[in-house]
C-alpha positions as a printed Julia matrix, in Angstrom:
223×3 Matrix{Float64}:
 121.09  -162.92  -23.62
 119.05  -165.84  -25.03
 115.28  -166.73  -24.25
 113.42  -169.5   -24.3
 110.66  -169.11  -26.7
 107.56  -171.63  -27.7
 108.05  -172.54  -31.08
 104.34  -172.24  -31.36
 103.58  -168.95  -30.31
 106.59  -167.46  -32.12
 105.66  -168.05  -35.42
 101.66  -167.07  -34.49
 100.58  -164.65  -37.26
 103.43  -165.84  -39.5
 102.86  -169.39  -40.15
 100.61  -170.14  -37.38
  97.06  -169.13  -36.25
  95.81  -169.13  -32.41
  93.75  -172.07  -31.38
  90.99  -170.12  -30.18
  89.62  -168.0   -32.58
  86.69  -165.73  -32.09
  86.08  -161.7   -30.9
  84.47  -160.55  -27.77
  83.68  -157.39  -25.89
  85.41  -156.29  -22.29
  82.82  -157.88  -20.15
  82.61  -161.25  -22.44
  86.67  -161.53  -22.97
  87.34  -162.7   -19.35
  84.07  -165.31  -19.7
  85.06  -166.85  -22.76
  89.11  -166.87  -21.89
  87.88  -168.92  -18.67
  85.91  -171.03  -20.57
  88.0   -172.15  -23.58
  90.94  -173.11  -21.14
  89.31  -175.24  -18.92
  86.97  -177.13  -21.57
  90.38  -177.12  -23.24
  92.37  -178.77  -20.3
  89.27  -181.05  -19.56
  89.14  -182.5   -23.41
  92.8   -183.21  -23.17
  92.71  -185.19  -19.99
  89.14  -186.76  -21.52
  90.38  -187.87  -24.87
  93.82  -189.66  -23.36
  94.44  -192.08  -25.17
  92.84  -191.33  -28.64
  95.9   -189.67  -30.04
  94.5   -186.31  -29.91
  96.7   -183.82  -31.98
  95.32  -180.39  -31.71
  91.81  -178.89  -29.88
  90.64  -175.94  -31.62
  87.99  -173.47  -30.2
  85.73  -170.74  -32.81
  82.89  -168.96  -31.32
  80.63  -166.36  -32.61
  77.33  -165.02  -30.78
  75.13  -168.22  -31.49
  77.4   -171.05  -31.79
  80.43  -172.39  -30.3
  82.94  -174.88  -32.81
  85.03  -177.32  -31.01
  87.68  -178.72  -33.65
  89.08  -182.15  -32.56
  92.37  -183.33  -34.49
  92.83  -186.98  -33.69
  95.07  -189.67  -35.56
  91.93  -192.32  -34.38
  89.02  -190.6   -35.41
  86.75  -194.12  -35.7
  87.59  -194.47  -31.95
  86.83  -190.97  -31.05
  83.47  -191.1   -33.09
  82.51  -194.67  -32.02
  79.82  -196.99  -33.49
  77.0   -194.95  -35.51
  78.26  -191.54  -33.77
  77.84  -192.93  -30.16
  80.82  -191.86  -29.14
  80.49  -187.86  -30.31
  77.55  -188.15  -28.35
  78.75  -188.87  -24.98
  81.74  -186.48  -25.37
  78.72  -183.51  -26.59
  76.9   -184.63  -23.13
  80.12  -184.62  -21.0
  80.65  -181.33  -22.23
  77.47  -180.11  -21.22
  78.16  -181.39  -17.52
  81.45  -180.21  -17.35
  80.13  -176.59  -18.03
  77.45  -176.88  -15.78
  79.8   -177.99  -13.02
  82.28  -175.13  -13.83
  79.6   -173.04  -14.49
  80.93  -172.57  -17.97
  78.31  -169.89  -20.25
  78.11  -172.03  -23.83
  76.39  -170.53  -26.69
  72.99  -172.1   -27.74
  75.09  -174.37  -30.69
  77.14  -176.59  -29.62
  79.3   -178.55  -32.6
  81.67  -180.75  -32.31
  83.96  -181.61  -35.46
  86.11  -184.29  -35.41
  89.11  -184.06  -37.85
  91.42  -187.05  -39.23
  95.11  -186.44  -38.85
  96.81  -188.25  -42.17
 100.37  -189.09  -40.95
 100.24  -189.13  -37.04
 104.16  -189.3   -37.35
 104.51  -185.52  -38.07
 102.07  -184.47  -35.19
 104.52  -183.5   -32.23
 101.57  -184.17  -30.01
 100.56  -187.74  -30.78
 104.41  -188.34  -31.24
 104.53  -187.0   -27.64
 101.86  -189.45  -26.54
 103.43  -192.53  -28.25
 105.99  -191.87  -26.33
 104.31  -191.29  -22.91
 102.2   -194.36  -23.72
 106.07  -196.68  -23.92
 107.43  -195.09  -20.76
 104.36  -195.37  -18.6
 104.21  -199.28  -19.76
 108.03  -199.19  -18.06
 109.68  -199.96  -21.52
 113.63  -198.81  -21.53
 113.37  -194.97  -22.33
 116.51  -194.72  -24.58
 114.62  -197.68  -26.74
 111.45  -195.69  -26.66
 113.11  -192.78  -27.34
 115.29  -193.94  -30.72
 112.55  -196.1   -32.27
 110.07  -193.21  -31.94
 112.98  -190.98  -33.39
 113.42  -193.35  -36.59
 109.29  -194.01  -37.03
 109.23  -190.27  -36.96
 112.3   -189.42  -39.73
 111.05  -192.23  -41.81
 107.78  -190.03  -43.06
 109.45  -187.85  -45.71
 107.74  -185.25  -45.0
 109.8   -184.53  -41.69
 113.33  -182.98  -41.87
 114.23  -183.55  -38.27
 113.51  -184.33  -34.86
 114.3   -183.52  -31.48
 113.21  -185.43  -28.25
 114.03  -184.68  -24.86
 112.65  -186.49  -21.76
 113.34  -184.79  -18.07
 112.7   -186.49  -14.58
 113.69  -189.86  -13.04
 114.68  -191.96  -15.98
 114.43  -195.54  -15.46
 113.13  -195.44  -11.53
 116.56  -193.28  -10.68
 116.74  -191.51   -7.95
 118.36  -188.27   -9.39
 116.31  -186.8   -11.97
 118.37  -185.79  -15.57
 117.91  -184.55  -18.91
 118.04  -187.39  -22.07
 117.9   -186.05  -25.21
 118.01  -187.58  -28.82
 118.23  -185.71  -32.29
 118.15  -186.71  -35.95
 118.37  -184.01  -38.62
 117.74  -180.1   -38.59
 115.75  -177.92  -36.21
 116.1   -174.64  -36.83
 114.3   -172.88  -34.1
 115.13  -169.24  -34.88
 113.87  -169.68  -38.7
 110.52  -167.91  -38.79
 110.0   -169.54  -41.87
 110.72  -172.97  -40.43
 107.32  -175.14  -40.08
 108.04  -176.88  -36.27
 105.55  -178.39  -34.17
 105.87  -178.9   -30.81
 104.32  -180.39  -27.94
 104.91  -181.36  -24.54
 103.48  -183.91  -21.85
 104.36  -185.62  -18.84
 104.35  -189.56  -18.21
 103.4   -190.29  -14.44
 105.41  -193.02  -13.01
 108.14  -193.25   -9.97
 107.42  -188.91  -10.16
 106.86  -187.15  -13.05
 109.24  -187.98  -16.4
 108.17  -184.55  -19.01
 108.32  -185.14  -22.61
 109.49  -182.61  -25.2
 109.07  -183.25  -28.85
 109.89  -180.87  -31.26
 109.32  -182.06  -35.54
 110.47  -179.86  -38.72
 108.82  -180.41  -42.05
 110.53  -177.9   -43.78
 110.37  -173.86  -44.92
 107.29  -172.19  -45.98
 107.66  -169.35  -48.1
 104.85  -166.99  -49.12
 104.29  -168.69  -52.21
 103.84  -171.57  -50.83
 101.07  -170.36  -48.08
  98.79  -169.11  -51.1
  98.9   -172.0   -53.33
  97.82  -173.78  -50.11
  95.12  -170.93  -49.53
């Protein structure tokens, strides 16, 4: 019988690495686990908006790394680093609210994503950002589809929305492919994402993009 597996998580140690990266003892593991999903949750909700692809946690004993991927990184940063600031200070009240242990270092690094097309996430939030401003899904859905296949880099795409489609009463499943997406290829570089547009109930988002195989000789020319 077949199972549903994130495309993410099955390829972790193979192609992938986890997003929060760092080693703790029994009585710490718990603290930090608590911690890195809920600043985690908060920074996605925060940074809505900025086409955030990825949010990346590394701690050690001294210092905790947050590693922002974002396809607008002069938005995110703002005018002479104003903007890093306030997100470093709303941090700090968030973990005092949640009462949320940081490490004395706090750094924030704020990476530039180079082709936002072959980033399920931001792909996801084009998307989300169309529906919500009540544009006709199936357009949404195929122009975001050929945007994404015209990078060369991508191989194919799959995009599935579920909920109440155009205001309908009845929620259903739309779905749109273009090329391959082999899902049960370790090998097979996918990224996906998910999110959910908020409009007459909730319409969820699927994206799924392949860029190809990666084969061991690739991974250490790239290492």
């Amino acid at each position: 019988m077949s199972h549903t597996v994130h495309p993410y998580a099955h390829r972790l140690t193979i192609l992938r690495d986890w997003k929060s990266r760092w080693f703790a003892t029994k009585d710490k593991y718990r603290e930090n686990l608590r911690g890195d999903t809920l600043l985690s949750r908060y920074l996605e909700k925060r940074l809505r908006g900025f086409s955030i692809g990825g949010i990346e946690m590394e701690r050690n004993a001294n210092t905790l790394k947050i590693i922002i991927k974002s396809a607008r990184p002069g938005m995110l940063i703002g005018r002479s680093g104003e903007g890093a600031t306030k997100l470093r200070n709303d941090v700090y009240e968030f973990s005092k609210r949640n009462k949320i242990t940081l490490p004395q270092n706090l750094k924030i690094d704020i990476e530039e994503i180079r082709s936002p097309e072959t980033n399920a996430l931001v792909v996801a939030e084009m998307i989300i950002e169309g529906i919500e401003k009540r544009m006709p899904f199936r357009r949404v859905m195929k122009q975001t589809a050929d945007k994404v296949m015209a990078n060369r880099d991508v191989k194919g795409v799959r995009i599935a929305l579920s909920g109440r489609l155009g205001g309908a009463d009845m929620s259903r499943t739309e779905e749109i492919k273009k090329g391959n997406i082999p899902l049960q290829t370790f090998r097979a570089d996918i990224d996906f994402a998910r999110g959910r547009a908020n409009l007459t109930g909730v319409v969820g988002v699927k994206v799924w993009i392949y860029k190809g195989q990666i084969f061991e000789k690739d991974k250490k020319s790239a290492s």
